[in-house]
C-alpha positions in Angstrom: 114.6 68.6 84.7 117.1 68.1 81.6 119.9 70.1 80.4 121.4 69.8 77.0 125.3 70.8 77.6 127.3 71.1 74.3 131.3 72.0 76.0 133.8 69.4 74.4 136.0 67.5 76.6 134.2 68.3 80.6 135.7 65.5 82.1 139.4 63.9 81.7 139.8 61.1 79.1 139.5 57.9 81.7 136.5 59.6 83.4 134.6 60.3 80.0 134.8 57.0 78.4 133.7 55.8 81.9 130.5 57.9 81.9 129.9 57.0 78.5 129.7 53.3 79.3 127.9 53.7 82.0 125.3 55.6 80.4 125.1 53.1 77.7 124.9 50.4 80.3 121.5 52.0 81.8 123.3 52.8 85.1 121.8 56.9 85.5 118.0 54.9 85.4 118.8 54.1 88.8 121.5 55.9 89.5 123.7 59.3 90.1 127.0 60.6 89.5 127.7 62.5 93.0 130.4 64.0 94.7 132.7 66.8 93.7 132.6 66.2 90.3 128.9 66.8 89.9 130.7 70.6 90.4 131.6 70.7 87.0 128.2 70.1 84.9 127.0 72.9 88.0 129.5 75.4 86.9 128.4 75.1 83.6 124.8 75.2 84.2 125.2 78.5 86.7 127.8 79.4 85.4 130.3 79.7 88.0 133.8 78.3 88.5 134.4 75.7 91.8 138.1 74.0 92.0 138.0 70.1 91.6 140.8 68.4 93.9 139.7 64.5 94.2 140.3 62.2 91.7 137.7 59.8 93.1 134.3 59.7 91.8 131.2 58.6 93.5 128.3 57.4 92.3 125.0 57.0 94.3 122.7 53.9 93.3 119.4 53.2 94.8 119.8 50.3 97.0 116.5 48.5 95.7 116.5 49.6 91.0 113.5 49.6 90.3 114.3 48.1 87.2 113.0 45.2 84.7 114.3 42.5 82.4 117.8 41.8 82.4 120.8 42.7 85.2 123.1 44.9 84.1 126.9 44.0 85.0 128.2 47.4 85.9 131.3 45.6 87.4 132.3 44.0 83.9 131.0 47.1 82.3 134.0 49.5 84.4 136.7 46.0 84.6 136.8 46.3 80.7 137.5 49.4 80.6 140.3 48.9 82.3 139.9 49.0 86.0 141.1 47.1 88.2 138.6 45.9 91.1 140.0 46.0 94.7 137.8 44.6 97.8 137.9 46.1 101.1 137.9 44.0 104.5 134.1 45.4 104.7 133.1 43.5 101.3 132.9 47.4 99.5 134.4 46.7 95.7 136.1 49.8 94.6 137.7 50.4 91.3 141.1 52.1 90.6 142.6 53.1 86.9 145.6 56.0 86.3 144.9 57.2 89.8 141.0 57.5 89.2 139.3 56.2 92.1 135.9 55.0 91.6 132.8 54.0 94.4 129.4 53.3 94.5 127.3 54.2 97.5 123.5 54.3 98.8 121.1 54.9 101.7 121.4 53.9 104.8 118.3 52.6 106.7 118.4 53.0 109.8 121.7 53.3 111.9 123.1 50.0 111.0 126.7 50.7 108.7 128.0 48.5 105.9 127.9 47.5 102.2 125.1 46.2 100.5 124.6 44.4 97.0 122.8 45.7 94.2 122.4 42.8 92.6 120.7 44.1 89.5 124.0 46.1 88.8 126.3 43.3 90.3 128.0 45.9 92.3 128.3 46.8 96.1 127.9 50.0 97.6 128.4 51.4 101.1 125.5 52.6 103.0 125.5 56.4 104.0 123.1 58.2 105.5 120.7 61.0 104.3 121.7 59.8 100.6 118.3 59.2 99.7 118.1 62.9 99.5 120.4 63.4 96.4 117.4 61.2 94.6 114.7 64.3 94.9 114.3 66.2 92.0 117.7 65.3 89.9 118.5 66.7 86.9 119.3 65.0 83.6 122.5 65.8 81.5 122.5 65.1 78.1 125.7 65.4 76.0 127.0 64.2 73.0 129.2 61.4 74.3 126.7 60.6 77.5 123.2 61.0 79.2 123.7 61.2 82.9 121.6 62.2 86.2 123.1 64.3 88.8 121.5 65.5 91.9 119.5 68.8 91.8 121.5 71.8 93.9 119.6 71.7 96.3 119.0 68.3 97.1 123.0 68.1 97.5 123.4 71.6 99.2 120.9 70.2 102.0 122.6 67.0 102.2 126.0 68.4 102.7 124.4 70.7 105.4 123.4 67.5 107.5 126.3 65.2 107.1 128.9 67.3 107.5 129.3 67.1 110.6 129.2 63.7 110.9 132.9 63.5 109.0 135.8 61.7 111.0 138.2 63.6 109.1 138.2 67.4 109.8 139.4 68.4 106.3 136.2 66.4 104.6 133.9 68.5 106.8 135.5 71.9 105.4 135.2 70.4 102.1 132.1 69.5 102.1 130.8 73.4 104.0 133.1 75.2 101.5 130.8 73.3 98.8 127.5 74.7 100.6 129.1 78.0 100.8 129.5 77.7 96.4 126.0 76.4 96.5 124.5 79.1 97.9 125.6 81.3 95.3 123.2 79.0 92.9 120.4 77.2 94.9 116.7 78.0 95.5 115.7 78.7 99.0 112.2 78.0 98.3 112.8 74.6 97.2 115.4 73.5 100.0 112.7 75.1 102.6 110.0 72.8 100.3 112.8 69.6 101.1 112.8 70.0 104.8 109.2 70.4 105.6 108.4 67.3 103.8 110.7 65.3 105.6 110.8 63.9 109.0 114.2 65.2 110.9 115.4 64.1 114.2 116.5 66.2 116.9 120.0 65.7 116.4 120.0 66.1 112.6 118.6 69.4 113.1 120.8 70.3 115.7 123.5 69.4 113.0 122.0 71.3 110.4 121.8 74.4 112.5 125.4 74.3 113.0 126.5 74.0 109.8 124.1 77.0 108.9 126.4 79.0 111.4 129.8 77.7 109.8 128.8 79.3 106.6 127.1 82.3 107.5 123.6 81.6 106.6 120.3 82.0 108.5 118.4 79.3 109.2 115.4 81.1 108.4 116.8 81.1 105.2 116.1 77.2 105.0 112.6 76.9 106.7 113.9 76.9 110.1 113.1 79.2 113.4 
């Protein structure tokens, strides 16, 4: 799916010109801009207005590109821009300009936590799990300044669903329900009920699920469920 968006100035200055060299690097082949800020190209797409209140950004990379010919240096790519690399005890490489905040995550297989190399984009990325779901049926941006991928609505309404109850922090699990209560407003059932019936879910991820269906006041039936 691809969207031609024509609004002037969607993201601040630093965050633009980042997009911009990413997208010029070849990053969005293999990659995603996630996270809250995906919530702007959404409002303009469905029209509708959702508050942005992070000024870190996430990106989601596959943890294997499936990529030829040359690596891409996505760390020099965002270093000369500006940014200044910091590197966590864990071995994640994050990236910090004017209060921007900027990470790179992936899939978790399995149950086992930590960071892995991309090597092709010379950049690590912590593993999460369930992130493999923002990768089904994406949608492509293009814009005068960029050409980025985001994940489709419902791909990240679903994945919100069954991670958010896995948050430490209390106030990232209301964040991340009040975003599933927004993307209900916008989001095909049929193709979130589609989602889960072609994937394998554990007991306990439906049992998380289930309970953040009743936090936001939606039937499970609503999602494929009985």
């Amino acid at each position: 799916m691809e969207i031609i968006i024509t609004e002037k100035d969607l993201f601040p200055e630093t965050l633009g010109n980042l997009l911009t060299a990413l997208s010029e690097a070849g990053f969005f082949e293999e990659g995603l801009l996630a996270g809250s800020w995906v919530f702007v190209l959404y409002g303009i797409i469905y029209n509708l207005e959702f508050p942005i209140r992070t000024l870190d950004v996430d990106f989601a990379v596959r943890s294997e590109p499936d990529l030829k010919g040359d690596t891409t240096d996505i760390e020099n790519v965002i270093t000369s821009l500006g940014y200044l690399a910091v590197t966590e005890r864990s071995g994640w490489r994050k990236y910090t300009k004017e209060g921007l905040g900027v990470e790179f995550i992936t899939n978790r297989k399995g149950s086992k936590d930590g960071v892995d190399l991309i090597k092709f984009f010379n950049i690590t990325a912590l593993r999460l799990p369930f992130l493999d779901l923002l990768f089904d049926s994406p949608i492509d941006i293009v814009h005068e300044d960029f050409k980025l991928r985001i994940p489709g609505a419902e791909s990240l309404f679903l994945h919100k669903l069954v991670t958010s109850h896995r948050r430490i922090e209390a106030s990232k699990e209301e964040r991340d329900l009040e975003q599933c209560r927004y993307l209900v407003k916008i989001i095909d059932f049929s193709k979130v009920t589609k989602i889960m019936q072609d994937r394998r879910w554990s007991r306990e991820s439906l049992k998380k699920i289930k309970a953040a269906c009743r936090q936001i006041d939606l039937p499970i039936l609503k999602i494929g469920l009985g």
